[in-house]
Short mmCIF file of the C-alpha atoms (twelve columns), coordinates in Angstrom:
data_MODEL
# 
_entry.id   MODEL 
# 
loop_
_atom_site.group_PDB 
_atom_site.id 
_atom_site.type_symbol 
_atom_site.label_atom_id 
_atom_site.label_alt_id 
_atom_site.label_comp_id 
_atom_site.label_asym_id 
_atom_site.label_seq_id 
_atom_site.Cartn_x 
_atom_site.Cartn_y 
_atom_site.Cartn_z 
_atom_site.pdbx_PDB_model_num 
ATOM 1   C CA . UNK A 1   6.777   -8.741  -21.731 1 
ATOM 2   C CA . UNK A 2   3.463   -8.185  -20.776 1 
ATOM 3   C CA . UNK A 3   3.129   -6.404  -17.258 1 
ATOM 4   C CA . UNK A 4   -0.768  -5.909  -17.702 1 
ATOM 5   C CA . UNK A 5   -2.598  -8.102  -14.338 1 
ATOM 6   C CA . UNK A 6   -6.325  -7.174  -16.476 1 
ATOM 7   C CA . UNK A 7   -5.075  -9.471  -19.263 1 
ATOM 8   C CA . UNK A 8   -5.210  -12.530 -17.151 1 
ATOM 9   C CA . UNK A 9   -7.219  -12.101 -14.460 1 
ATOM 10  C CA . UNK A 10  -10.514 -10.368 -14.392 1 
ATOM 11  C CA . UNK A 11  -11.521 -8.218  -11.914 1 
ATOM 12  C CA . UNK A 12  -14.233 -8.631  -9.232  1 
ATOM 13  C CA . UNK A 13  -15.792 -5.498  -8.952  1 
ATOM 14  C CA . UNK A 14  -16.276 -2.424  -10.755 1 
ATOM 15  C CA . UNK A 15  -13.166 -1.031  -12.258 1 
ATOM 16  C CA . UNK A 16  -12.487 2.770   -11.854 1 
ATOM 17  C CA . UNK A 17  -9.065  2.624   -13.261 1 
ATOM 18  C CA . UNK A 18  -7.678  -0.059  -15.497 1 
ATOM 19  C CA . UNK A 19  -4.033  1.017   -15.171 1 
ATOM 20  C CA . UNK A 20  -3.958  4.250   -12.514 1 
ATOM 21  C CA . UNK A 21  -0.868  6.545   -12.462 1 
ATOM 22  C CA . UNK A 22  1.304   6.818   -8.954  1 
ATOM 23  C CA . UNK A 23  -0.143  9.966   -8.158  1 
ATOM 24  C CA . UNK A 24  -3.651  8.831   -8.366  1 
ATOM 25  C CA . UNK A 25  -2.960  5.510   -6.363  1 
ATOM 26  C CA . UNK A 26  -1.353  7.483   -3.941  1 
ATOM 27  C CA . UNK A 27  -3.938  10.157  -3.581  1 
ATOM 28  C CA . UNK A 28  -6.540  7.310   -3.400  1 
ATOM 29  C CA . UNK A 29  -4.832  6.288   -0.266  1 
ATOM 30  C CA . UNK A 30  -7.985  5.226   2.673   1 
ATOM 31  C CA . UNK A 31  -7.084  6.128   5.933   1 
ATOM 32  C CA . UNK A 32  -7.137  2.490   6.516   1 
ATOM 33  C CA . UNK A 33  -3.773  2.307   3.971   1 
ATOM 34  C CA . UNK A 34  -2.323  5.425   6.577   1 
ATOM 35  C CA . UNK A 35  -2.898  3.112   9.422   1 
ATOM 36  C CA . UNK A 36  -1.311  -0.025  7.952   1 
ATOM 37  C CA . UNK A 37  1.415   2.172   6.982   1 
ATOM 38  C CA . UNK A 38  1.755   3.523   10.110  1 
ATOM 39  C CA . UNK A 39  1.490   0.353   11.798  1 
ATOM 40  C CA . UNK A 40  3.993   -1.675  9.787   1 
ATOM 41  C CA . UNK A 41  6.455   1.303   10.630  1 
ATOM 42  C CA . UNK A 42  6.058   1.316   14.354  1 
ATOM 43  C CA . UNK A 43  6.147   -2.215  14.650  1 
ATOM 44  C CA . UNK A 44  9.071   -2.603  12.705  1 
ATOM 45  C CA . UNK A 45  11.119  0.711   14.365  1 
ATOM 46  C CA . UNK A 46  10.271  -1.400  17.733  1 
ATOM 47  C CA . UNK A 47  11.545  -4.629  16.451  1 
ATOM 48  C CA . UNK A 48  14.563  -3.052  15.188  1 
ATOM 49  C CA . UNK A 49  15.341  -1.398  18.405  1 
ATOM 50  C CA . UNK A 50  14.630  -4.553  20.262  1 
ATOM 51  C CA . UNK A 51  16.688  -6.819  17.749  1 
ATOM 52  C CA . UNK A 52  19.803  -4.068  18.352  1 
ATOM 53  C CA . UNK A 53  19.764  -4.622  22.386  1 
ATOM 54  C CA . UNK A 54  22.631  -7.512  22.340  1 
ATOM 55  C CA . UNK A 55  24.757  -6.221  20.301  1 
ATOM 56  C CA . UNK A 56  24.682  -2.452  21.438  1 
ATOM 57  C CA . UNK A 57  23.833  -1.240  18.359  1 
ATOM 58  C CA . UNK A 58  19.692  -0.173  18.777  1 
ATOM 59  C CA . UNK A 59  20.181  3.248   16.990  1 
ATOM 60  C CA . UNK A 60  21.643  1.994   13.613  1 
ATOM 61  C CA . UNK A 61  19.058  -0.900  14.128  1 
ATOM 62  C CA . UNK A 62  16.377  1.365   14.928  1 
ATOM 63  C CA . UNK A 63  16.978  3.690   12.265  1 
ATOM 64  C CA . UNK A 64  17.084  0.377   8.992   1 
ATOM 65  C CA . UNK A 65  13.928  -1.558  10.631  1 
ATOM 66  C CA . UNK A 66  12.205  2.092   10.484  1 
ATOM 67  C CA . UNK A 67  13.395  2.497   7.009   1 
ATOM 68  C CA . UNK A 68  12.435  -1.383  6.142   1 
ATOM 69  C CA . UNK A 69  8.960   -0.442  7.919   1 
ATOM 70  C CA . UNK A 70  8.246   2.745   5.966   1 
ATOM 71  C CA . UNK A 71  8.890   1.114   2.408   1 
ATOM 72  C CA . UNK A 72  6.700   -2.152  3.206   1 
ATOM 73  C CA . UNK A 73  4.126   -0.364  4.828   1 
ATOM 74  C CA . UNK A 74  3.955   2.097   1.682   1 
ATOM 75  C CA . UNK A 75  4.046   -0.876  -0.805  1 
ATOM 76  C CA . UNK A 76  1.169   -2.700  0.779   1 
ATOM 77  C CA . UNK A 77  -0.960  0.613   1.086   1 
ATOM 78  C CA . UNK A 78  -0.473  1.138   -2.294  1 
ATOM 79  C CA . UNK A 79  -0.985  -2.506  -3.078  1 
ATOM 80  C CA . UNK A 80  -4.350  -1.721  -1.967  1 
ATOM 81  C CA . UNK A 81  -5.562  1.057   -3.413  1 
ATOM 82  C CA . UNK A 82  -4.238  0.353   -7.270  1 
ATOM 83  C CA . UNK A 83  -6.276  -2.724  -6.525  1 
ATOM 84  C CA . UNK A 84  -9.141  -1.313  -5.304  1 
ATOM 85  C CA . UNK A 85  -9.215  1.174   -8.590  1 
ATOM 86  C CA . UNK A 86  -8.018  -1.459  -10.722 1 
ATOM 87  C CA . UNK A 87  -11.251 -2.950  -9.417  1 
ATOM 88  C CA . UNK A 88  -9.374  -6.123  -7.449  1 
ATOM 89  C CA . UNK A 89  -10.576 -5.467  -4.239  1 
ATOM 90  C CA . UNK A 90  -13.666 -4.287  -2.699  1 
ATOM 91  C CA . UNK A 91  -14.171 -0.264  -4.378  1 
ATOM 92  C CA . UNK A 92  -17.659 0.959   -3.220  1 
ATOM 93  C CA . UNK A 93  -16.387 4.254   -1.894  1 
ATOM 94  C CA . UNK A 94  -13.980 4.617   -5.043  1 
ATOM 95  C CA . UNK A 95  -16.993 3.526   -7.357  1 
ATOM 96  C CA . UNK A 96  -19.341 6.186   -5.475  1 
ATOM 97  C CA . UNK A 97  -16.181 9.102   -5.741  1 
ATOM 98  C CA . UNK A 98  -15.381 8.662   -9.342  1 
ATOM 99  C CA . UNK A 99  -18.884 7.193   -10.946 1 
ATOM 100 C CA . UNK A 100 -18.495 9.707   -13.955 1 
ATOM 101 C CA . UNK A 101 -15.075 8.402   -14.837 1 
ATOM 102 C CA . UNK A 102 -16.020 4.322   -14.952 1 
ATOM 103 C CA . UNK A 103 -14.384 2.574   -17.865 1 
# 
C-alpha cells in the first residue's frame, strides 16, 4: 500500500521535506500550531465541563474532553506543519529557515 500523498498530488509550493520525521514536524511547530493547540484544548476542557453539569459528573467530563482536546489540537498542529514542509501549505518562513536543505 502506498502511503506516499507526493505520489498523487503535487505540491504547491516549495518543498523542504518530502517525507519529514516526527521530531522534525514537531520541532517545526509555528506558534500559530501552539495556539490552535491550545485553543482546541481549552475549548474542549470547557465543553466537557459544561456537557458534565446534568448529570453531576463535570470532573470525569472535564478531564476526557481535555484529553479529546489535547490529541485533536496536536493532530491538526502537526497536520500543518508536515504540510507546510512537505510543501502543501504556504512555507515561506520554512523555505527561508532551511534554504540549504531544499530537495
Amino acid at each position: 500500500m502506498n502511503t506516499d500523498i507526493t505520489s498523487s498530488v503535487k505540491p504547491e509550493y516549495p518543498v523542504v521535506d518530502r517525507n519529514p520525521a516526527f521530531t522534525k514536524v514537531v520541532g517545526n511547530f509555528s506558534a500559530l500550531d501552539y495556539f490552535r493547540l491550545s485553543t482546541i484544548s481549552a475549548v474542549s476542557v470547557t465543553v466537557g465541563y459544561l456537557s458534565g453539569i446534568k448529570p453531576g459528573i463535570r470532573g470525569p467530563s472535564m478531564v476526557t474532553g481535555g484529553l479529546i482536546g489535547v490529541l485533536g489540537g496536536f493532530m491538526y498542529a502537526y497536520q500543518n506543519s508536515a504540510g507546510r514542509l512537505m510543501g502543501f501549505f504556504p512555507n515561506e518562513s520554512e523555505v527561508a529557515r532551511y534554504k540549504y536543505k531544499l530537495q
